[in-house]
FITOR-315892 format. One line per 10 residues: number of its first residue (from 1); their letters; for each residue x, y, z of N, C-alpha, C. Coordinates in nm, 3 decimals, decimal comma. Example, Ala and Ser with C-alpha at 12.3 -4.5 7.8 and 13.67 -1.06 7.14 Angstrom:
# FITOR-315892
1) as) 1,319/-0,569/0,780/1,230/-0,450/0,780/1,320/-0,330/0,780  1,285/-0,225/0,708/1,367/-0,106/0,714/1,290/0,003/0,787 $
# end
This chain:
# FITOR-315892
1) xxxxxxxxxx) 4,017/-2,521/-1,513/4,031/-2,569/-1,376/3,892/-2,590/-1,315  3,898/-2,709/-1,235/3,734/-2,751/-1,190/3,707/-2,659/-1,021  3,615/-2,631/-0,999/3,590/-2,604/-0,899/3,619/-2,699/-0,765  3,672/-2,661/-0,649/3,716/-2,751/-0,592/3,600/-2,792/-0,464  3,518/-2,708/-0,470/3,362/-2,692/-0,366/3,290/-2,832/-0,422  3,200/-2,895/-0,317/3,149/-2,982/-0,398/2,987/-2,955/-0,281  2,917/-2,945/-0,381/2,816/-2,908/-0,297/2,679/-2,971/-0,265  2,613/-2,974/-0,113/2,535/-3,089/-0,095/2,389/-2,958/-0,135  2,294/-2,992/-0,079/2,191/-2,924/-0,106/2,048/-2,964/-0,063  1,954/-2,845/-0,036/1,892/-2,824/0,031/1,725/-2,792/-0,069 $
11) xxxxxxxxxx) 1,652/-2,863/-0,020/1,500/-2,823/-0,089/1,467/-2,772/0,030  1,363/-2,653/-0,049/1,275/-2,596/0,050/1,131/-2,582/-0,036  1,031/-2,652/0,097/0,885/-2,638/-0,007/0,803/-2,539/0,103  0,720/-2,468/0,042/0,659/-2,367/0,124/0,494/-2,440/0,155  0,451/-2,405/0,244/0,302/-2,487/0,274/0,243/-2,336/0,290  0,108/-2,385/0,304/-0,007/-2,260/0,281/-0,054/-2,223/0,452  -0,047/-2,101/0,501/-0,015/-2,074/0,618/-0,158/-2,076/0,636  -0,309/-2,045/0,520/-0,429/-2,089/0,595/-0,472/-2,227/0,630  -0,410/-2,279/0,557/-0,453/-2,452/0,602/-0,320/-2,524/0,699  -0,235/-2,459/0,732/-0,132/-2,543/0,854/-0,095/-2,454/0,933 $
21) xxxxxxxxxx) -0,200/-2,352/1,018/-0,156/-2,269/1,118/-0,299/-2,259/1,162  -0,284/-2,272/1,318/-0,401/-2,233/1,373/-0,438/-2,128/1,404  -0,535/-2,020/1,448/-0,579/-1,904/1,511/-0,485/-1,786/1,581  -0,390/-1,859/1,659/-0,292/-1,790/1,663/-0,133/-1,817/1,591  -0,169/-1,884/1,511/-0,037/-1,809/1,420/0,053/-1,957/1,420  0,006/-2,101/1,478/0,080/-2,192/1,534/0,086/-2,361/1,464  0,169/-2,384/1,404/0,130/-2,478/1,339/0,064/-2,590/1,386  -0,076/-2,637/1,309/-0,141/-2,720/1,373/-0,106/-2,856/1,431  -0,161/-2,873/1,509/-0,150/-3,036/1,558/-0,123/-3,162/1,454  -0,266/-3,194/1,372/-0,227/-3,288/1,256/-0,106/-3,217/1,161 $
31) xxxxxxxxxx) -0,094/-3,125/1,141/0,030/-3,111/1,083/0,162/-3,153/1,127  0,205/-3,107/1,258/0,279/-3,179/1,332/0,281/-3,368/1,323  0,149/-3,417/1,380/0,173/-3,512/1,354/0,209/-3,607/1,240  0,185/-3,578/1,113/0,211/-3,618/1,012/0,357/-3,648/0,976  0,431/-3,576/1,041/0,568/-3,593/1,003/0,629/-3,647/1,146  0,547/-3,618/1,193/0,636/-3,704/1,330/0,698/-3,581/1,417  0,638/-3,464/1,364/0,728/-3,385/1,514/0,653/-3,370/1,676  0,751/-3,440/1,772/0,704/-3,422/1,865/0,772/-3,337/1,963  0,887/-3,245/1,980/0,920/-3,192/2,009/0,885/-3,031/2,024  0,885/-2,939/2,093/0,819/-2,826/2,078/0,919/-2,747/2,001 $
41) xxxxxxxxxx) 0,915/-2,667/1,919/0,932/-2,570/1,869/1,087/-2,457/1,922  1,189/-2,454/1,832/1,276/-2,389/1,892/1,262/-2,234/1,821  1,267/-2,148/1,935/1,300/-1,981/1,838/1,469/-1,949/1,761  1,421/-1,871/1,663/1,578/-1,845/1,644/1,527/-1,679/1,590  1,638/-1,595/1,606/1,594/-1,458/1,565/1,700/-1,424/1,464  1,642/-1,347/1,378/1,771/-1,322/1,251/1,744/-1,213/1,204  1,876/-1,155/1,197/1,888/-1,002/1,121/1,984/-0,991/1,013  1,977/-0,927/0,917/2,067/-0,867/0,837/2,149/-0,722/0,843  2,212/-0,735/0,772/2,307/-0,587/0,782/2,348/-0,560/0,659  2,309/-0,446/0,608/2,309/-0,353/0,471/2,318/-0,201/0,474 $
51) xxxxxxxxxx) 2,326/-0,165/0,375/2,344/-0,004/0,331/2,190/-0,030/0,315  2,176/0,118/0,277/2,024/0,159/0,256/2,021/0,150/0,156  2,103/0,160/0,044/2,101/0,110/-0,100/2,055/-0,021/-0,107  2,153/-0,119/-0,027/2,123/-0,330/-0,033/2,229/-0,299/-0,134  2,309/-0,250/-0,119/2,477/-0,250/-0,176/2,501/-0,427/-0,212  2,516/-0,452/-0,051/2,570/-0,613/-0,041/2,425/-0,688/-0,133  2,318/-0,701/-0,074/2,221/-0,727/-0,136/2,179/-0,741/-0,352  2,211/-0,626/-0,350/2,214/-0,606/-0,481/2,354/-0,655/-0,568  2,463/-0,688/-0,488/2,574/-0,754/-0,561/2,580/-0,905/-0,541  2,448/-0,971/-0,482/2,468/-1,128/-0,413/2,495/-1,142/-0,278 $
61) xxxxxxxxxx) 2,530/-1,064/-0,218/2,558/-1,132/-0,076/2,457/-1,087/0,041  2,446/-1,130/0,135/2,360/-1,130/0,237/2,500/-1,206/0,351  2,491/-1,050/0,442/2,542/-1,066/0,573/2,396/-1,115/0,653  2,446/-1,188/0,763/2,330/-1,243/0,843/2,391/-1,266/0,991  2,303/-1,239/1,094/2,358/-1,260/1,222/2,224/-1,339/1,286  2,269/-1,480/1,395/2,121/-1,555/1,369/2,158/-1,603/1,562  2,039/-1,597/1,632/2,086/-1,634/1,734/1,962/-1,730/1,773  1,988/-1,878/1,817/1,887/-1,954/1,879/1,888/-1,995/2,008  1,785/-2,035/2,037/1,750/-1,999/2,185/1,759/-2,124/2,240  1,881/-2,161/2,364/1,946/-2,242/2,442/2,091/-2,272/2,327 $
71) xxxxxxxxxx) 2,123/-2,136/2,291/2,255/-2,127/2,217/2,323/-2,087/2,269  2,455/-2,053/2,292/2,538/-1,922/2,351/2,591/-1,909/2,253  2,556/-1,911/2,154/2,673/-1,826/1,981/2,538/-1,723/1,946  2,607/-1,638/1,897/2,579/-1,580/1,726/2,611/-1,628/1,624  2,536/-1,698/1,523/2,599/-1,714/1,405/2,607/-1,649/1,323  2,724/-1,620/1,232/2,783/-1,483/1,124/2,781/-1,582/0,986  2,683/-1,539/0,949/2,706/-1,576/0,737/2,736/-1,484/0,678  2,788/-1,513/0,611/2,818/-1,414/0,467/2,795/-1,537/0,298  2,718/-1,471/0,287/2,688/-1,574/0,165/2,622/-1,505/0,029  2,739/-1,590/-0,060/2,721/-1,521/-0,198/2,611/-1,608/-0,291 $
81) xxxxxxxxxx) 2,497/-1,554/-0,354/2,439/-1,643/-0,438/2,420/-1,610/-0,583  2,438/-1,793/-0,632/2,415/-1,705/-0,773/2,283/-1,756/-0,829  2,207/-1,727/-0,892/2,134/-1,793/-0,964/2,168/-1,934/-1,072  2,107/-2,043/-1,074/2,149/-2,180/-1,156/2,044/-2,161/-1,227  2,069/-2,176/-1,426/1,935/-2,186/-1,535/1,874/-2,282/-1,535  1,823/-2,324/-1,441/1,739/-2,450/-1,485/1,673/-2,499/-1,337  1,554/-2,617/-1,378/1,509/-2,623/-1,268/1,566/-2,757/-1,188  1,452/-2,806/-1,101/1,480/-2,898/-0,985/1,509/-3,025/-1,084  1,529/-3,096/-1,225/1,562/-3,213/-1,233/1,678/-3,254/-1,224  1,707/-3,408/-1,220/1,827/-3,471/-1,250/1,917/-3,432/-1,307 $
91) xxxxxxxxxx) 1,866/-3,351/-1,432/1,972/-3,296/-1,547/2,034/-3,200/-1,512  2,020/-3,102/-1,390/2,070/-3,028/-1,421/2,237/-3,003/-1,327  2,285/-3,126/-1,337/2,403/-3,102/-1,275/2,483/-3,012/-1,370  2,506/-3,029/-1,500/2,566/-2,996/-1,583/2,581/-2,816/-1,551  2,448/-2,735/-1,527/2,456/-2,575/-1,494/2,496/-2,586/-1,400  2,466/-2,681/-1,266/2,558/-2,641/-1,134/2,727/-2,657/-1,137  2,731/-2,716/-1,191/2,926/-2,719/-1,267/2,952/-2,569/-1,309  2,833/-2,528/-1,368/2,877/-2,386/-1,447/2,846/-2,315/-1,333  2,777/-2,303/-1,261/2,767/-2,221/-1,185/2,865/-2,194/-1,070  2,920/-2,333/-1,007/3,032/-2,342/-0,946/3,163/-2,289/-1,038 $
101) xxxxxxxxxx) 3,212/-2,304/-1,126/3,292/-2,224/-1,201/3,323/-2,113/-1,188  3,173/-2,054/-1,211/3,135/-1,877/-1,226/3,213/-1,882/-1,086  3,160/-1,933/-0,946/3,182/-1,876/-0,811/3,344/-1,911/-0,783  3,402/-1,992/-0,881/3,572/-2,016/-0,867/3,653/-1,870/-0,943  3,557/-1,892/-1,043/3,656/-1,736/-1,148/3,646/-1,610/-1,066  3,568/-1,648/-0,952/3,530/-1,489/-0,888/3,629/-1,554/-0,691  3,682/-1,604/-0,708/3,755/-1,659/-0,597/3,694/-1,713/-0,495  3,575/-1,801/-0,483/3,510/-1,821/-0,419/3,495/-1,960/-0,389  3,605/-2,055/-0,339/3,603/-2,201/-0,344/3,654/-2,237/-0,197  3,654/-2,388/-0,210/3,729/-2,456/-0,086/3,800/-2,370/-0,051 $
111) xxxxxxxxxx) 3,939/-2,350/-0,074/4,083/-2,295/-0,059/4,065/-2,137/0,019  3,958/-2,068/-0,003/3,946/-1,943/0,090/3,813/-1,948/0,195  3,817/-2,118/0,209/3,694/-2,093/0,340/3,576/-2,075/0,305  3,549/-2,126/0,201/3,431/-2,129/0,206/3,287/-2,285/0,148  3,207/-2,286/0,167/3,142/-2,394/0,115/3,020/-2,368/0,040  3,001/-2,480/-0,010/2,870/-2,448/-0,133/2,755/-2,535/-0,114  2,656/-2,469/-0,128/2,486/-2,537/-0,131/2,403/-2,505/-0,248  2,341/-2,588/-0,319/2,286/-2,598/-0,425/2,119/-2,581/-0,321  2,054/-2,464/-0,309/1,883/-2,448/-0,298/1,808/-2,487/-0,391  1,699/-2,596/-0,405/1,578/-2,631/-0,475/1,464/-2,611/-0,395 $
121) xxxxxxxxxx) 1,387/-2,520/-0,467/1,273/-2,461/-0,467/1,145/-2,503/-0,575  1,068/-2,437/-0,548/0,949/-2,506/-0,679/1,014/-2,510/-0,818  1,047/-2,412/-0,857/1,110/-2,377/-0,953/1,254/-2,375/-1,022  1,297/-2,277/-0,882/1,474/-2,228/-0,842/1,525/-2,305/-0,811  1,679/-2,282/-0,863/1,798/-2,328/-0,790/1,881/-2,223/-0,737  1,954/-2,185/-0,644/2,010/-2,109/-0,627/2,161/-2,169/-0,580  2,261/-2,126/-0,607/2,389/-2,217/-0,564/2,451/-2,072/-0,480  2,467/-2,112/-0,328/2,474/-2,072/-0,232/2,622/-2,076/-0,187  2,735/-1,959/-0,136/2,862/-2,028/-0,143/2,874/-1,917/-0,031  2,887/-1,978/0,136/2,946/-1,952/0,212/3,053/-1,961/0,324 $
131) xxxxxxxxxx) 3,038/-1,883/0,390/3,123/-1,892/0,534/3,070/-1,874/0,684  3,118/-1,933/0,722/3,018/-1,925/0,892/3,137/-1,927/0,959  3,045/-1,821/1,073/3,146/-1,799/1,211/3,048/-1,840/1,342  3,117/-1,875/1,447/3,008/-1,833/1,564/3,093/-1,751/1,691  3,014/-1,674/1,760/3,095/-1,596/1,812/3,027/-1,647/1,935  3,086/-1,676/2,054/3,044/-1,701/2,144/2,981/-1,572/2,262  2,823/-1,594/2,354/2,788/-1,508/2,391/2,716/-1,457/2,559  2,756/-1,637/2,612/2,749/-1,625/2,732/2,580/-1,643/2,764  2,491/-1,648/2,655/2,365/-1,608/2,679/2,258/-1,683/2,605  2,136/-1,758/2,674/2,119/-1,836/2,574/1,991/-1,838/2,534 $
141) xxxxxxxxxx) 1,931/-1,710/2,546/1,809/-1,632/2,478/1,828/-1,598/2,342  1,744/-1,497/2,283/1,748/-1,517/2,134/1,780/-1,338/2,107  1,805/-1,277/2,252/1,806/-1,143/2,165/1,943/-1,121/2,029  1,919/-1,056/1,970/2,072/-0,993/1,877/2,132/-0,879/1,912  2,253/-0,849/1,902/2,337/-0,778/1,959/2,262/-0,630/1,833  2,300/-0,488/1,955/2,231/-0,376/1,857/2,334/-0,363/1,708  2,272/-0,238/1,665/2,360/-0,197/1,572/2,508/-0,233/1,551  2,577/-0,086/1,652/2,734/-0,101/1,615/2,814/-0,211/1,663  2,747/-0,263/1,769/2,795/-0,427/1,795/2,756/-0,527/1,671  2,704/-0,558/1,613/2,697/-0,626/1,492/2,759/-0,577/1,398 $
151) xxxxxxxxxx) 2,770/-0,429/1,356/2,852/-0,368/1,214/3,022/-0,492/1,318  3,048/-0,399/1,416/3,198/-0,485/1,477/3,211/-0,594/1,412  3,083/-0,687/1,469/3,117/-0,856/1,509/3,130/-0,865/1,325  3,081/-0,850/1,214/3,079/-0,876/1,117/3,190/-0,835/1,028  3,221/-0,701/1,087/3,358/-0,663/1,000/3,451/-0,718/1,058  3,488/-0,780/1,209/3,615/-0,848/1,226/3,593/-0,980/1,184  3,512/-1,032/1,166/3,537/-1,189/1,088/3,509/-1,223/0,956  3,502/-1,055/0,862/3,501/-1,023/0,745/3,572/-1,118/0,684  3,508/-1,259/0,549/3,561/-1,311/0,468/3,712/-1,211/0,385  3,820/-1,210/0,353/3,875/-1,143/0,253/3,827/-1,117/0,105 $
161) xxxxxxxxxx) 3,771/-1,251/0,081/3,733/-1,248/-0,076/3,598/-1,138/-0,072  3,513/-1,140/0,039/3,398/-1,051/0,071/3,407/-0,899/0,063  3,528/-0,865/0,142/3,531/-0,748/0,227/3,629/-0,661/0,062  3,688/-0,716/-0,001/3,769/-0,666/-0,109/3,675/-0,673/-0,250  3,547/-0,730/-0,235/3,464/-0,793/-0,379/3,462/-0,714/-0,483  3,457/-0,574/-0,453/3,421/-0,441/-0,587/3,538/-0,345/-0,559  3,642/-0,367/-0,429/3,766/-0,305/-0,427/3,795/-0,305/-0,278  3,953/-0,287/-0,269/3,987/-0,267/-0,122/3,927/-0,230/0,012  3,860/-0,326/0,093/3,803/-0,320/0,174/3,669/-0,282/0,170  3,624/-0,279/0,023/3,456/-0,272/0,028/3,379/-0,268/0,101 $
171) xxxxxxxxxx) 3,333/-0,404/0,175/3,269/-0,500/0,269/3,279/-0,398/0,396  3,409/-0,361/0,424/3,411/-0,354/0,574/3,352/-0,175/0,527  3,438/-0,142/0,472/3,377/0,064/0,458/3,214/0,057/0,449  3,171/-0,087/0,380/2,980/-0,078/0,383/2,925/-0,074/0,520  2,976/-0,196/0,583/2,916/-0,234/0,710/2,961/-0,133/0,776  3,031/-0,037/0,777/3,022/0,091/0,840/2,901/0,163/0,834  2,856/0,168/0,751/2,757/0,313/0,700/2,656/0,179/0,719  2,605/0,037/0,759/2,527/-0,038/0,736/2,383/-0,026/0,851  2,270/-0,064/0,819/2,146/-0,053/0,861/2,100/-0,228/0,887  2,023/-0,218/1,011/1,966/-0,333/1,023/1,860/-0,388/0,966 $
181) xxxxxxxxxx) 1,818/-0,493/0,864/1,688/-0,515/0,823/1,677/-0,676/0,879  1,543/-0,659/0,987/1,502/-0,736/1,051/1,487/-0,645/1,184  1,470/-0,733/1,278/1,477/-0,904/1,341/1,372/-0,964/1,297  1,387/-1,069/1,279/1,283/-1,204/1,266/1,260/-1,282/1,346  1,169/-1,317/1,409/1,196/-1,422/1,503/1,097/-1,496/1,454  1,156/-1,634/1,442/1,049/-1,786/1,331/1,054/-1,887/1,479  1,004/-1,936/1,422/0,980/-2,095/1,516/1,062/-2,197/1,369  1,118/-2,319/1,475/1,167/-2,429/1,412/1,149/-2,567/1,451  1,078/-2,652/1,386/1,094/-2,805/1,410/1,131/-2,880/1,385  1,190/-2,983/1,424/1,271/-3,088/1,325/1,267/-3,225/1,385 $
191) xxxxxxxxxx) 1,300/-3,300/1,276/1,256/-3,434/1,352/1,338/-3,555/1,182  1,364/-3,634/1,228/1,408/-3,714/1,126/1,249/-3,796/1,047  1,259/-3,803/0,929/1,145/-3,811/0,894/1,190/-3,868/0,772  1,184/-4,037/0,680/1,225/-4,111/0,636/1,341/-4,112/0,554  1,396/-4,080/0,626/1,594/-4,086/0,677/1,629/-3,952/0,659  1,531/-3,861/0,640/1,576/-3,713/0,612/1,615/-3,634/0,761  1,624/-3,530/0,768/1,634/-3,438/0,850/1,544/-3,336/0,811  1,438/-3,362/0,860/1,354/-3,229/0,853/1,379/-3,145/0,881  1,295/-2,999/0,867/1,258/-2,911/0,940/1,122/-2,822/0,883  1,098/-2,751/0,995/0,903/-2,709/0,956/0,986/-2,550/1,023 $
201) xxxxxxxxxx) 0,977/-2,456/0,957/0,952/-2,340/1,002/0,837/-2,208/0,985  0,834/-2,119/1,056/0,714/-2,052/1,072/0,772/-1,872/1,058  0,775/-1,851/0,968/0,861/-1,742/0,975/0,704/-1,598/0,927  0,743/-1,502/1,071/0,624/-1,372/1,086/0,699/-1,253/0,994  0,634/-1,189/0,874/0,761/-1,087/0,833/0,628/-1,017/0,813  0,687/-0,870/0,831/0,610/-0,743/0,789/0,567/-0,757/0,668  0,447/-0,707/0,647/0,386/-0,715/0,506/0,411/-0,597/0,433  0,509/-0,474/0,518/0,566/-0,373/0,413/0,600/-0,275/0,507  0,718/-0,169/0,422/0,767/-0,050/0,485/0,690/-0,002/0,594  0,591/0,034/0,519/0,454/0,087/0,606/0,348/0,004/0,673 $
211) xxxxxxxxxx) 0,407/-0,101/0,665/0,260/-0,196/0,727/0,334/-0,291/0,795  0,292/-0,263/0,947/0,414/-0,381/1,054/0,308/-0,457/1,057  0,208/-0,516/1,002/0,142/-0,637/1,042/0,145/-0,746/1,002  0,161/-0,846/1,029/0,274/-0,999/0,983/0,170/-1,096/0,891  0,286/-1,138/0,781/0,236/-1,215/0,681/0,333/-1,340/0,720  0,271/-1,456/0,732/0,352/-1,561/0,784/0,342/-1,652/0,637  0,520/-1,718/0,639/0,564/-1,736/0,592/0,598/-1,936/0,640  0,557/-2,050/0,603/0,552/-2,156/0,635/0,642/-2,271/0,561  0,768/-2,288/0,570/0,909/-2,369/0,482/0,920/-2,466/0,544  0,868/-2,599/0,505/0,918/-2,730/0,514/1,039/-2,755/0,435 $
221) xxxxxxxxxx) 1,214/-2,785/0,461/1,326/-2,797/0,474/1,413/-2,965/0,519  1,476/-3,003/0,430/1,577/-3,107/0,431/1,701/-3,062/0,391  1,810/-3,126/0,426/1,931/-3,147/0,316/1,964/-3,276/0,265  2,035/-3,274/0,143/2,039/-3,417/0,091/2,200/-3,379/0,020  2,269/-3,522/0,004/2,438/-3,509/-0,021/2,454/-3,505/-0,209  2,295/-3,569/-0,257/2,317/-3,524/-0,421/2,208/-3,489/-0,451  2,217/-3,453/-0,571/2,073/-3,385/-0,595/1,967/-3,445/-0,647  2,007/-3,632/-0,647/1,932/-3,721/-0,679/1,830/-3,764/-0,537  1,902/-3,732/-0,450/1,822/-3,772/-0,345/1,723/-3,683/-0,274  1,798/-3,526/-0,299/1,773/-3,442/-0,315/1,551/-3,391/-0,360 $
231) xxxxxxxxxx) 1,539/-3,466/-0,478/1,463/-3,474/-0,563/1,375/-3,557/-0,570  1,413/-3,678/-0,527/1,326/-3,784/-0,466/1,268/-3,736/-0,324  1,332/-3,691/-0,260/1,319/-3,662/-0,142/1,174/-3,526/-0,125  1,209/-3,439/-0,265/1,107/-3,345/-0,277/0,987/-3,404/-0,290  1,005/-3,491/-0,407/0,835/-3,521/-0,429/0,767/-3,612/-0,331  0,847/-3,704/-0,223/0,753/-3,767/-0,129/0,712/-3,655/-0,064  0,775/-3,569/-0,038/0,745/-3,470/0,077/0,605/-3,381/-0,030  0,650/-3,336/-0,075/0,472/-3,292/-0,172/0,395/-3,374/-0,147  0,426/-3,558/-0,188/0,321/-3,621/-0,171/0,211/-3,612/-0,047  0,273/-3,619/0,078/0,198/-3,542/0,243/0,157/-3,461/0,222 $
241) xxxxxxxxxx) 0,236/-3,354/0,175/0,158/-3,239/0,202/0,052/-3,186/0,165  0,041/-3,298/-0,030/-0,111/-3,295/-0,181/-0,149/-3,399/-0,167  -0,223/-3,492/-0,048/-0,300/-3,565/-0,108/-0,466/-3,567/-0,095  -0,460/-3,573/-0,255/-0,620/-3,569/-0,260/-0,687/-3,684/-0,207  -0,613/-3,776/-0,201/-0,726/-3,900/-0,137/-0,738/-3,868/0,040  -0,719/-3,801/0,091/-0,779/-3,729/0,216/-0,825/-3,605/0,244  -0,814/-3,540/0,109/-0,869/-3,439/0,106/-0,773/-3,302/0,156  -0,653/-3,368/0,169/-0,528/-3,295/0,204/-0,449/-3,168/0,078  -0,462/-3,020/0,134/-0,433/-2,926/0,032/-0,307/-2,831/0,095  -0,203/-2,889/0,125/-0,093/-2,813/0,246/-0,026/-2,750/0,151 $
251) xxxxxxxxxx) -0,033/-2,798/0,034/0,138/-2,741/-0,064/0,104/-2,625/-0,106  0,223/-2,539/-0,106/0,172/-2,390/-0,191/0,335/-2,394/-0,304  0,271/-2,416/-0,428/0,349/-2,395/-0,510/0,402/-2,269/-0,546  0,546/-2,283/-0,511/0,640/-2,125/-0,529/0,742/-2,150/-0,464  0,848/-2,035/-0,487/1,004/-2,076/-0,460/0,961/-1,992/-0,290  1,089/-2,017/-0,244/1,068/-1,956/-0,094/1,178/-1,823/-0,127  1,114/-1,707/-0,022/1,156/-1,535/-0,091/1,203/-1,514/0,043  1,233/-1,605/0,139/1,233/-1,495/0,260/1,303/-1,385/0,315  1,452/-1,435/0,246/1,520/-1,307/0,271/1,520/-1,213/0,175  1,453/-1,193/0,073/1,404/-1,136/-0,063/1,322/-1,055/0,017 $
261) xxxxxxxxxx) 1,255/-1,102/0,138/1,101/-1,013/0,132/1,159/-0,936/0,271  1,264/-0,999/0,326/1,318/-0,919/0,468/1,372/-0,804/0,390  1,475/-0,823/0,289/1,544/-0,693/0,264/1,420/-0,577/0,202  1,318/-0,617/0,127/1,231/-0,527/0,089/1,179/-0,496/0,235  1,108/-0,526/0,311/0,999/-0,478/0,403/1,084/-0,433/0,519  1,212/-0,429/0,567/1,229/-0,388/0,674/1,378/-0,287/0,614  1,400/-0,272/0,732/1,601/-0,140/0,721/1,515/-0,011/0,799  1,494/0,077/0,692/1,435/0,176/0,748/1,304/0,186/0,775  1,175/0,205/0,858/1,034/0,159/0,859/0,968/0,266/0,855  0,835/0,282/0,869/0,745/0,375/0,870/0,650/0,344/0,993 $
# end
């Protein structure tokens, strides 16, 4: 039986935060201009919710609660990922079939609500299979709701296939005993940029348990409907960001870690 998800997908290229951020922390002007953003900068703040183990974490999923500013929602993910063998070419539809499979044999398709994204990175693929909620909040700042108000908001709009994954009510008995790792608060830009949908984000994360002083994190972001366009779409965008005939050095080759590096550096702190 084929998977019934059909999934669009998303590159993310990371730029080098000493050469496209100014003094205070802000992405520069010619950077901006290059792509055409003229709009200022929207905040969005994001947290996760885990055991102190990374229970959810360590089995694929990442709960997430994300609030942007002139929003009145919270947005609620729950999203399972799997790893895809192979990298960013053409060829590799063939593993994302397998990989979508894997996420059907484990009940994870159209039919229970949920949708799929294929991530390209320098390297990575990651095939991404979620669900979104938004909870409406009257408020249209960026704080996040505390603790046991988030364990709530997350266990009542608990996926089924989620909350049952390793046995009866898993999900929800975790997010009981669950810990906050984050807040984040990034900057976001976007702007249509040759027929794409950009986006430029600026994301500040602790550089460790013990060390709250921020290592910034810089993800230029599209989506594309195949992974042909997908791919084309990557390498013009490298092309701006590497060119040597201006002496231009923006690209930093590597996959993007960010919520990799939230669940390590934050939950419990020092």
């Amino acid at each position: 039986m084929v998977s019934s998800l059909v999934p669009d997908f998303e590159v993310k290229v990371l730029l080098k935060p000493s050469e496209v951020l100014d003094s205070e922390n802000k992405a520069k002007a010619d950077v901006l201009s290059a792509f055409g953003f003229t709009s200022r900068a929207k905040k969005m703040n994001v947290q996760f919710l885990d055991t102190r183990n990374r229970e959810f974490y360590n089995n694929g999923w990442n709960l997430r609660i994300r609030k942007t500013e002139d929003d009145d929602k919270y947005e609620l993910t729950y999203k399972k990922r799997y790893d895809i063998s192979t990298g960013f070419s053409t060829t590799a539809e063939g593993h994302i079939k397998e990989t979508l499979e894997v996420a059907r044999q484990e009940g994870l398709d159209s039919s229970t609500g949920f949708e799929a994204q294929v991530d390209i990175g320098y390297q990575k693929q990651t095939l991404s299979i979620s669900r979104d909620k938004e909870v409406p909040t009257g408020q249209a700042g960026t704080d996040l709701p505390p603790l046991e108000a988030s364990r709530k908001l997350l266990a009542d709009g608990a996926p089924e296939k989620f909350n049952n994954w390793k046995g009866a009510n898993w999900g929800t008995q975790r997010l009981a005993d669950s810990i906050v790792y984050g807040p984040v608060l990034a900057e976001r830009f976007k702007v249509k940029w040759q027929g794409l949908r950009l986006f430029l984000e600026v994301w500040p994360i602790r550089k460790s348990k013990t060390d709250a002083s921020l290592e910034y994190i810089v993800e230029a972001s599209f989506k594309a409907d195949t992974l042909q366009e997908a791919v084309e779409g990557r390498d013009k965008l490298i092309k701006v960001l590497q060119d040597d005939s201006i002496g231009r050095d923006w690209f930093l080759p590597g996959d993007s870690l960010r919520t990799k590096l939230i669940m390590e550096r934050y939950g419990e702190v020092n």
